[in-house]
C-alpha positions in Angstrom: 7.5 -15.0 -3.3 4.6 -16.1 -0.6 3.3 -19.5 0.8 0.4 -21.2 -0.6 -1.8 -23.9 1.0 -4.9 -25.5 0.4 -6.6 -28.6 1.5 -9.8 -30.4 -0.7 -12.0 -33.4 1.0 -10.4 -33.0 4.3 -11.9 -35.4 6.9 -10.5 -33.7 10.0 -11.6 -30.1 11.4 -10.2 -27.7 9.6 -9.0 -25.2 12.5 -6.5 -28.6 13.4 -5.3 -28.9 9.8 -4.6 -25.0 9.4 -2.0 -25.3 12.0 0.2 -26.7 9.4 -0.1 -24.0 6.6 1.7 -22.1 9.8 5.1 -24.0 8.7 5.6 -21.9 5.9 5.1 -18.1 7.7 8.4 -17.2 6.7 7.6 -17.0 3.1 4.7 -14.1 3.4 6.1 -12.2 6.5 3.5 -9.8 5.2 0.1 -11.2 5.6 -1.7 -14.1 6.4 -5.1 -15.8 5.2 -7.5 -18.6 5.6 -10.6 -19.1 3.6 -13.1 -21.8 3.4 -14.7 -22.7 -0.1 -18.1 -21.6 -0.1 -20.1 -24.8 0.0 -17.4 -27.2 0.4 -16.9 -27.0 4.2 -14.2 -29.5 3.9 -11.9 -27.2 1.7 -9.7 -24.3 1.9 -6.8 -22.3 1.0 -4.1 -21.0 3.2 -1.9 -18.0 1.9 1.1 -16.2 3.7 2.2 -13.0 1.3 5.4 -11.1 0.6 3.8 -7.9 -0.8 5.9 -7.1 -3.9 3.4 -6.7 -6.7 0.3 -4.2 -5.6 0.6 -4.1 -2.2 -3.1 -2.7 -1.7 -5.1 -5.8 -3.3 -2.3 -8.8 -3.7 -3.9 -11.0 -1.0 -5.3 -14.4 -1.8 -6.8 -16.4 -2.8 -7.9 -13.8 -5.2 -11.2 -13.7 -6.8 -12.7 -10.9 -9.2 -16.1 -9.9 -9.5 -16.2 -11.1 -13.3 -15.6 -15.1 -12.7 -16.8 -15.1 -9.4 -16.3 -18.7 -9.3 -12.7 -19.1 -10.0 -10.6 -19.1 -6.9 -6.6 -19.0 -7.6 -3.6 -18.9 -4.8 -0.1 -18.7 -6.7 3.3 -18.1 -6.1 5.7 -16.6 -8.2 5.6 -13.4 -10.7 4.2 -13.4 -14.3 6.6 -10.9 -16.3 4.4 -10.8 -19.4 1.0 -10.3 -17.6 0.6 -6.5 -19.2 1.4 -7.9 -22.8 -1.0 -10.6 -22.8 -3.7 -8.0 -21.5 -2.8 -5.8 -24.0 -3.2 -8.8 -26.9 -5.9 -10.1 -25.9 -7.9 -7.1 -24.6 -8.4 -8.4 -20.9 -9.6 -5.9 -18.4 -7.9 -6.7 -15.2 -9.9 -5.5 -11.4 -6.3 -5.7 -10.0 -2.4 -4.7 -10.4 -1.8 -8.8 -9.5 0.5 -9.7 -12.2 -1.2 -13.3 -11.4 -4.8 -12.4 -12.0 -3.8 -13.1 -15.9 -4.3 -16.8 -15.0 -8.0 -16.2 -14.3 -8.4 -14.3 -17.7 -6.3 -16.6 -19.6 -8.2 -19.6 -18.3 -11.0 -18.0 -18.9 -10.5 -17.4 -22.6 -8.6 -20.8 -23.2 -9.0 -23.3 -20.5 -6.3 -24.6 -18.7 -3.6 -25.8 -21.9 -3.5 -22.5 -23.3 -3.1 -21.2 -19.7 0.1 -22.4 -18.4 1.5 -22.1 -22.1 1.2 -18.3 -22.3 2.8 -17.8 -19.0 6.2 -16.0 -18.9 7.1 -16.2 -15.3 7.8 -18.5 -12.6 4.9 -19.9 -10.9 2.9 -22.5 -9.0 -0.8 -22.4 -8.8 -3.8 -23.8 -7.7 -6.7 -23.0 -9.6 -10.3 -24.2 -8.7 -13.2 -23.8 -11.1 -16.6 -24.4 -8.8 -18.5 -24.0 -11.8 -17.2 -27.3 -13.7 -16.1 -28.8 -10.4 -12.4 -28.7 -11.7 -8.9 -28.2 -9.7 -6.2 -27.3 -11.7 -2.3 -27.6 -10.4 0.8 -26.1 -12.3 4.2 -25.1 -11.9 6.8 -23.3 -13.9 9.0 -25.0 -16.0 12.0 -25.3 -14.0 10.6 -25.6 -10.9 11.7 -22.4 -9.5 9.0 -21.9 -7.2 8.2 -24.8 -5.5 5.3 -27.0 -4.9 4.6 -30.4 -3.2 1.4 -32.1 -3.2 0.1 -35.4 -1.2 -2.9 -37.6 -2.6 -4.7 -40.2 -0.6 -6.3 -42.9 -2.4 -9.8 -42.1 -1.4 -9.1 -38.5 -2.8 -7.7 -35.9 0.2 -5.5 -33.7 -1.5 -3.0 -31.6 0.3 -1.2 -29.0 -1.8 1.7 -26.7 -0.3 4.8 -24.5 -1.2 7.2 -26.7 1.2 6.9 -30.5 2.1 6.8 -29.3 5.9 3.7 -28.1 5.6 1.6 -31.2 4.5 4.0 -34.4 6.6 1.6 -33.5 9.5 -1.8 -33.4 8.0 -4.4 -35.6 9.8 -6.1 -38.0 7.3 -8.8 -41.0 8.6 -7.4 -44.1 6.3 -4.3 -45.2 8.4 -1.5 -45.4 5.8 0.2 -41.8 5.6 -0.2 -40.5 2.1 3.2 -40.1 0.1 4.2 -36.2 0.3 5.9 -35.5 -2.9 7.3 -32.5 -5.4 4.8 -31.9 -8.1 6.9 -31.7 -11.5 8.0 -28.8 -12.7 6.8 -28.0 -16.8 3.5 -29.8 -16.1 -0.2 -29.0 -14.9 -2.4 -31.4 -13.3 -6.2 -31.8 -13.9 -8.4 -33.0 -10.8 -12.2 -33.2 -10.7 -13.6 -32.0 -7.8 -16.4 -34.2 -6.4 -19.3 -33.0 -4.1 -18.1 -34.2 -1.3 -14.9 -31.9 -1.5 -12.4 -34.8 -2.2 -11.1 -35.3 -6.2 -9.8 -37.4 -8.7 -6.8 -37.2 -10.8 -7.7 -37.0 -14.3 -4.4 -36.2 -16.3 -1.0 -34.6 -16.3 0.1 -33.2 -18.9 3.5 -31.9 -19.7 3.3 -28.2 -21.1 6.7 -27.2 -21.7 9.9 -28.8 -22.8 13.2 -26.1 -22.0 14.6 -27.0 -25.5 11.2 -25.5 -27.0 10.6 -21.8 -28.0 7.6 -21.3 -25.5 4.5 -20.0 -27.2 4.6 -16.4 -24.9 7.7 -15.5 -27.6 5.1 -14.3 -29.6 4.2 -11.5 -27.2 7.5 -10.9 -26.3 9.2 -7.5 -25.7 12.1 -8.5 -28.0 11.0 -8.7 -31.3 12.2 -11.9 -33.8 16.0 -11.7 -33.6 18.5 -12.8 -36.6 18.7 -16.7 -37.7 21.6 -18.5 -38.0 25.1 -20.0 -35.9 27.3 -17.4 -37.2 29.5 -16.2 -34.3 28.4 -13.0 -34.1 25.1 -13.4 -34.5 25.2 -15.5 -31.5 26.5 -13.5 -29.3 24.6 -10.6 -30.1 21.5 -12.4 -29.5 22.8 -14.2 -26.4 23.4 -10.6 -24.8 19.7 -9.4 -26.2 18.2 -12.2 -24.7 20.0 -11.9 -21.4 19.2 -8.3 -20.8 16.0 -8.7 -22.0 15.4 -11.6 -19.2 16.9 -9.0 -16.5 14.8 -6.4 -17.5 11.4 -8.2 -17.5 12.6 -9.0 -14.1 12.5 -5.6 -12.5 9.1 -5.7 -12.0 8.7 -5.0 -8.3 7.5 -2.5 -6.1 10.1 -3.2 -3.2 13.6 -3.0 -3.5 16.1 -4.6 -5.7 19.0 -6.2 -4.3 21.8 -8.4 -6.3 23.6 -11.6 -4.7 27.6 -11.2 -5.8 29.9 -13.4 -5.3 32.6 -12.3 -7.3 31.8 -15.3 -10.1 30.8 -15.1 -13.8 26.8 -15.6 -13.6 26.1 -13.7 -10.3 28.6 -10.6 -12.0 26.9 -10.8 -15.1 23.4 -10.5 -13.2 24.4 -7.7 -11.5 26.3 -5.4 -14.1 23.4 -5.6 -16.3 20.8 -5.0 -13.6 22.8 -2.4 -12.7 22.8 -0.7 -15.9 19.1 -1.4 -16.5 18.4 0.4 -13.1 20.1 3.6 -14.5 18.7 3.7 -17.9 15.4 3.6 -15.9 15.8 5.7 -13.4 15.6 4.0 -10.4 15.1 6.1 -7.4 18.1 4.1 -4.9 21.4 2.7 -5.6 21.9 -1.4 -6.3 23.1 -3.1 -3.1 24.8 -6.4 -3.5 25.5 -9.3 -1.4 28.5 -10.9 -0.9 29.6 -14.0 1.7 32.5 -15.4 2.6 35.6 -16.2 5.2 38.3 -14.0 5.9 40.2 -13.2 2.6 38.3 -16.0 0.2 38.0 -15.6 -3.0 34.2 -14.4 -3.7 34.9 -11.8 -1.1 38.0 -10.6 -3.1 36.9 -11.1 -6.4 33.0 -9.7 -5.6 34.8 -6.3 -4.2 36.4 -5.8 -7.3 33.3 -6.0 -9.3 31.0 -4.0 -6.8 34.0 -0.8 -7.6 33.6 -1.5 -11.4 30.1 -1.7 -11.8 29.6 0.9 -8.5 27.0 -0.8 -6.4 26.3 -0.1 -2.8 28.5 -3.5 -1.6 28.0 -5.2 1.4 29.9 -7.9 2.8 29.2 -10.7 5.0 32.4 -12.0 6.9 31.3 -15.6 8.7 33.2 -17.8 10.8 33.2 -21.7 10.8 31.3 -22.1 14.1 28.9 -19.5 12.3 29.0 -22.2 10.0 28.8 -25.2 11.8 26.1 -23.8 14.0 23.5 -23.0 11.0 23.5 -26.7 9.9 20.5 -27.8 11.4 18.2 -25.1 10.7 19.6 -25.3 6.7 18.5 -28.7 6.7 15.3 -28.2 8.1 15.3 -25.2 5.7 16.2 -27.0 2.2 14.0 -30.6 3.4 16.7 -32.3 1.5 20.0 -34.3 2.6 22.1 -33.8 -0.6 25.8 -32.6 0.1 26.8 -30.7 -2.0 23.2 -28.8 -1.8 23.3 -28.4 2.3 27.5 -27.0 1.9 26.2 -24.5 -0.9 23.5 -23.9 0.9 25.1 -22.3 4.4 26.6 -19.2 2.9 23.9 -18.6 0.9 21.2 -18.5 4.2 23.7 -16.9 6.1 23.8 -14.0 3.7 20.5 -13.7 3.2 19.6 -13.5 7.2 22.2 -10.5 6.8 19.8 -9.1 3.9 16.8 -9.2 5.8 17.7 -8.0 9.3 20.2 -5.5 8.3 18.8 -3.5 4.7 15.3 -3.5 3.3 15.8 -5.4 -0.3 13.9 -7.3 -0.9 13.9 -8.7 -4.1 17.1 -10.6 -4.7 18.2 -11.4 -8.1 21.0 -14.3 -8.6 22.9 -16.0 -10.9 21.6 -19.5 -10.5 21.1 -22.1 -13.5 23.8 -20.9 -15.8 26.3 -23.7 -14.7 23.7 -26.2 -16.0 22.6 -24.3 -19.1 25.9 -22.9 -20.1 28.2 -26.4 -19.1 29.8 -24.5 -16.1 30.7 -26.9 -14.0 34.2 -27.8 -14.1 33.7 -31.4 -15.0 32.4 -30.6 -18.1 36.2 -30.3 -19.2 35.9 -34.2 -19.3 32.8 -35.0 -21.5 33.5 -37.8 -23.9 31.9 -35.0 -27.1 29.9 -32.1 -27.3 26.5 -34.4 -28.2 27.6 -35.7 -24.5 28.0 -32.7 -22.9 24.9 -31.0 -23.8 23.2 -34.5 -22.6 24.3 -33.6 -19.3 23.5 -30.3 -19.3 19.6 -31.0 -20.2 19.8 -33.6 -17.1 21.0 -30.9 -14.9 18.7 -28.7 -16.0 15.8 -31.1 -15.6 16.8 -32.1 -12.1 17.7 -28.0 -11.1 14.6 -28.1 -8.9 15.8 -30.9 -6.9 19.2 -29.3 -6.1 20.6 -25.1 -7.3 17.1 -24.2 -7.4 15.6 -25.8 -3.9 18.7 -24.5 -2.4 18.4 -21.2 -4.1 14.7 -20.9 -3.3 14.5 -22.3 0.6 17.9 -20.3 1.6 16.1 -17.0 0.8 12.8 -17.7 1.5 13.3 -18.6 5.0 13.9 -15.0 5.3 11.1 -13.5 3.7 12.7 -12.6 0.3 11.8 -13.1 -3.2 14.4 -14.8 -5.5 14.6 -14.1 -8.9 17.3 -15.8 -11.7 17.0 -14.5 -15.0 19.9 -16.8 -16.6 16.3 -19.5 -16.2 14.3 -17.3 -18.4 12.4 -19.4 -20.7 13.5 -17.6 -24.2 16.9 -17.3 -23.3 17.3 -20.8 -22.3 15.6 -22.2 -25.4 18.0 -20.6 -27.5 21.0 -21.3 -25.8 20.3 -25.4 -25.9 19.0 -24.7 -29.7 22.8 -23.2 -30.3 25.0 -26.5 -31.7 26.6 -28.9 -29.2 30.0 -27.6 -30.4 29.5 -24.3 -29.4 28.1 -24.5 -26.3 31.6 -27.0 -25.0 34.8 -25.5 -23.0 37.1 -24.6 -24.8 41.1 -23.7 -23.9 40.5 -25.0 -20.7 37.7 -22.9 -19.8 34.3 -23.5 -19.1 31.3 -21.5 -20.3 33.3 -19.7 -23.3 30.8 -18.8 -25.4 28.8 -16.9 -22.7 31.8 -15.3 -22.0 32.7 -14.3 -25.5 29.4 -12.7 -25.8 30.2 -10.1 -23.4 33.9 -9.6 -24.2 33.5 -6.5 -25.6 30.8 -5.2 -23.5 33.1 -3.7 -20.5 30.0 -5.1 -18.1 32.6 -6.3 -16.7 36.6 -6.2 -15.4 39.0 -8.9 -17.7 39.8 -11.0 -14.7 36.3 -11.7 -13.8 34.7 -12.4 -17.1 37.5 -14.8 -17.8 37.5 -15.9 -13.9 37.9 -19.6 -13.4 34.8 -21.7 -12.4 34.5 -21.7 -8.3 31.9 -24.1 -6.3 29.8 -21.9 -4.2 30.7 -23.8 -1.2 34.1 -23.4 -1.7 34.7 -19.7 -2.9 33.4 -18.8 0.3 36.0 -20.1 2.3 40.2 -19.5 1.5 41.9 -21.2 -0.6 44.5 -23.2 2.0 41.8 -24.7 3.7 38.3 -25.3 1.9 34.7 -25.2 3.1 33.9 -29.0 3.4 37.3 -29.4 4.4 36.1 -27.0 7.9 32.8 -29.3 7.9 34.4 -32.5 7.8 37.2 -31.9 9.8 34.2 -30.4 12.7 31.8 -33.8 11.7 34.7 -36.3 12.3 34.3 -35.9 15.8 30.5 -36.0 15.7 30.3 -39.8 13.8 31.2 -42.7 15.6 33.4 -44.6 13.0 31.1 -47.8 14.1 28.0 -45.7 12.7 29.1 -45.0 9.3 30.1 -48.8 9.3 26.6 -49.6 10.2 25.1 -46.7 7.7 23.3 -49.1 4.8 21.5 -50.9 7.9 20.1 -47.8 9.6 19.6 -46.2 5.9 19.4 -48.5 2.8 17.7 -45.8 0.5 21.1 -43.5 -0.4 22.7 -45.0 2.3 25.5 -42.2 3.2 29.3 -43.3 2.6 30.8 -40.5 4.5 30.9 -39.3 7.8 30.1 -36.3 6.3 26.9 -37.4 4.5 25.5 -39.3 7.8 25.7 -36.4 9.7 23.1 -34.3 7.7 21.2 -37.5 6.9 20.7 -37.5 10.8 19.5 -34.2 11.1 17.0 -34.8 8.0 15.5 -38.0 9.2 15.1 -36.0 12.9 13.0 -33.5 10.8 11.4 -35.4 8.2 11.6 -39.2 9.4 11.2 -41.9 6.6 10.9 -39.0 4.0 14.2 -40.1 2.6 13.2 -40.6 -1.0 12.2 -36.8 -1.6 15.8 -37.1 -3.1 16.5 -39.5 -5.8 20.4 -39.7 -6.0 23.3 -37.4 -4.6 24.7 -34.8 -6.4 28.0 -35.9 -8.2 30.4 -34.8 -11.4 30.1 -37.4 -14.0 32.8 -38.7 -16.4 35.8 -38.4 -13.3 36.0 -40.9 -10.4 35.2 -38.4 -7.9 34.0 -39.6 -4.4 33.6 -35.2 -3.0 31.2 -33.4 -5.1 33.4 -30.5 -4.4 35.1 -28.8 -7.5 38.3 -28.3 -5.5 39.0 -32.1 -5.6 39.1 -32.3 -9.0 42.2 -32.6 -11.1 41.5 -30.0 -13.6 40.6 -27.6 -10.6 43.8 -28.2 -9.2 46.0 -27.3 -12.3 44.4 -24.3 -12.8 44.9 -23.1 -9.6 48.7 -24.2 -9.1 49.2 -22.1 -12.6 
């Protein structure tokens, strides 16, 4: 996890511009560097590091001696950068698990490149040599990446939108600040004069397809067929196997727990993985909440079966309340149900970094899209439908569970990693039928939890543990989370103002006092940048108006049982 920055056909001095790519310090509390392109005084690259991977010679953007005109600043961690070395005999000048992109571009230009990659990632990769710049970012978007384009060819290029909204340009309409899509690469020529033109992009992965990297995979070809247990024997391979590529780090491990099926599941199998390979400290885990709420609870009694070093974060509402603004300025978004999810989860990882020294933080984000875990999934009209809506949520994760998950942690200088978003293992889970994949006796994500019945990863109660929104686990059951926010933002929003709402906003115009609130704080930060998000976060197939889970009728009857 580190910042990236770079800047091509800038008109305005450099030293003016740079001050910018200082936005995003907190995401390489490590090191820091600018460089100019040699012979292209207008460009450059900014790059803040998180030293996780070769500590010595990580910085960027990194150049080896053998193309000594490829330049490439990325962020994120390639997990299958030894096996492609080993296939295709490359002789690396670094431990970078990232310098693979230089060799695999090499060897295969661009297409083969982002294809081959097993990781997360964003890049920017410039070729002087063919006068080429080459964009990409992984398939789910877990690392982030936002570019701006002008139309006579400035291009801005940075991990978080903050860091480009205030880039000086000479035409006088501001160019559009945008995320670039996840699963695609862009290809840009690179003009003399330092400015470029977009020539394609292409889309290089689709989550329903096998990526091509399987063949290089640690896991060698596992049985065919829908058979129950064949399923679930290869959904537990695949999910170890996606935790273990995973530990690849040389700081220390640490597990987010809240007490809930995915981030449990995470951790009992890191946790095993650590042992079988010796690792030199104990896991710690993380866990949020109010007094006596249920991820507390339930996150204590998995930390004593699994035996990790636990640590828990008590908050208070003003706690809360108080961390709004700064999780809005954080996440660059104005989505509800992101910026509720969102407060426990920055709140726990300030804990993280000022109070132990992990630094790696694995999670168990993605699985309620892949593995129909939301609770309104109990109402899809069929199967065919259901797994419809769980390729949309995937498709739209870096807009909402993956932003928040990425921005919460990275404010504070960690590095997230979520292995239930590893490419194999979610190819085969959305290649499984539809009918499989459904609720079934009332609970959600059944097959996931079948595979591990028998596994004792876990206690009974929590592998068959209802499904609990984030946002409200973390506060007790007689009174939820949102509940405590709007009950504090009622007295902050004039009833006249949310009346007068659509005027003042007409792009997602807020419908709650609630949802004007953090709108205001947004359009304070990011003025007029409203259309970063396309709709709200909401449960299909119920009339909800509250993305929360705890208003829905299913969640009710399970929890008056």
């Amino acid at each position: 996890m580190c910042g990236i920055w770079a800047l091509f056909g800038s008109d305005e001095c450099l030293s003016v511009q740079c001050l910018s790519a200082m936005k995003i310090a907190h995401r390489g509390p490590d090191a820091f560097r600018f460089e100019n392109v040699n012979g292209f005084t207008n460009c450059c690259f900014g790059f803040h590091r998180l030293a996780v991977v070769d500590q010595l010679y990580g910085m960027q953007p990194i150049r080896v001696k053998k193309f000594p005109y490829l330049w490439l600043c990325y962020n994120g961690e390639i997990y299958n950068f030894k096996q492609l070395q080993k296939q295709f005999g490359f002789e690396y000048q670094t431990l970078v698990d990232g310098e693979v992109i230089l060799h695999l571009y090499n060897r295969g230009g661009i297409e083969q490149t982002a294809c081959m990659l097993d990781g997360v990632f964003a890049f920017i990769l410039l070729d002087t040599a063919n006068r080429k710049v080459f964009l990409g970012r992984d398939t789910y978007g877990v690392r982030p990446l936002f570019k701006v384009l002008s139309d006579d060819g400035f291009l801005g290029i940075c991990s978080e939108a903050k860091g480009l909204i205030n880039l000086k340009h000479s035409t006088t309409l501001c160019p559009k600040v945008e995320p670039f899509l996840p699963g695609h690469y862009e290809v840009l020529d690179l003009k003399p004069s330092g400015k470029v033109a977009s020539v394609e992009l292409v889309k290089f992965h689709s989550y329903k397809d096998e990526p091509l990297h399987v063949a290089f995979d640690t896991v060698e070809t596992l049985p065919s067929g829908f058979d129950l247990e064949t399923v679930k024997s290869n959904v537990r391979i695949l999910f170890e196997n996606a935790v273990r590529k995973r530990l690849m780090a040389h700081r220390r491990i640490g597990c987010l727990l809240s007490g809930g099926l995915d981030s449990s599941l995470v951790a009992a199998v890191l946790l095993k993985l650590m042992k079988e390979m010796n690792f030199n400290y104990p896991l710690q885990t993380f866990a949020i909440g109010m007094e006596n709420s249920p991820d507390l609870v339930a996150a204590r009694k998995v930390a004593a079966h699994i035996g990790s070093d636990h640590h828990e974060v008590v908050f208070n509402s003003e706690e809360g309340i108080q961390a709004i603004e700064d999780v809005i300025f954080s996440l660059e978004t104005y989505d509800i149900t992101t910026i509720r999810a969102s407060i426990g989860m920055y709140l726990v990882s300030k804990y993280i970094r000022k109070k132990t020294d992990s630094v790696v933080i694995f999670s168990g984000e993605g699985s309620d899209e892949l593995t129909q875990g939301y609770i309104y999934f109990h109402k899809a009209p069929s199967p065919e439908e259901a797994a419809e809506e769980s390729e949309r949520l995937l498709k739209e994760l870096y807009l909402f569970d993956v932003l928040r998950a990425d921005r919460t942690t990275a404010a504070h200088g960690l590095e997230l990693r979520v292995p239930f978003l590893d490419h194999r293992f979610t190819s085969y889970y959305l290649s499984l039928p539809a009918e499989l994949r459904i609720p079934k006796n009332g609970i959600e994500k059944y097959l996931l939890r079948q595979a591990f019945e028998d596994s004792n990863l876990l206690p009974k109660e929590i592998l068959w543990r209802p499904k609990e929104a984030f946002s409200d686990g973390i506060a007790s059951v007689k009174k939820s989370w949102f509940s405590i926010l709007q009950d504090y933002i009622d007295q902050q929003v004039d009833d006249l103002l949310l009346e007068k709402a659509a005027e003042k906003y007409p792009y997602n115009p807020p419908k709650t006092k609630e949802s004007y609130y953090y709108r205001q704080i947004f359009e304070k930060h990011y003025p007029g940048k409203s259309s970063w998000l396309p709709h709200y976060w909401m449960p299909r197939w119920v009339k909800a108006t509250d993305p929360s889970a705890r208003t829905l009728k299913h969640y009710k009857s399970a929890t008056q049982e």
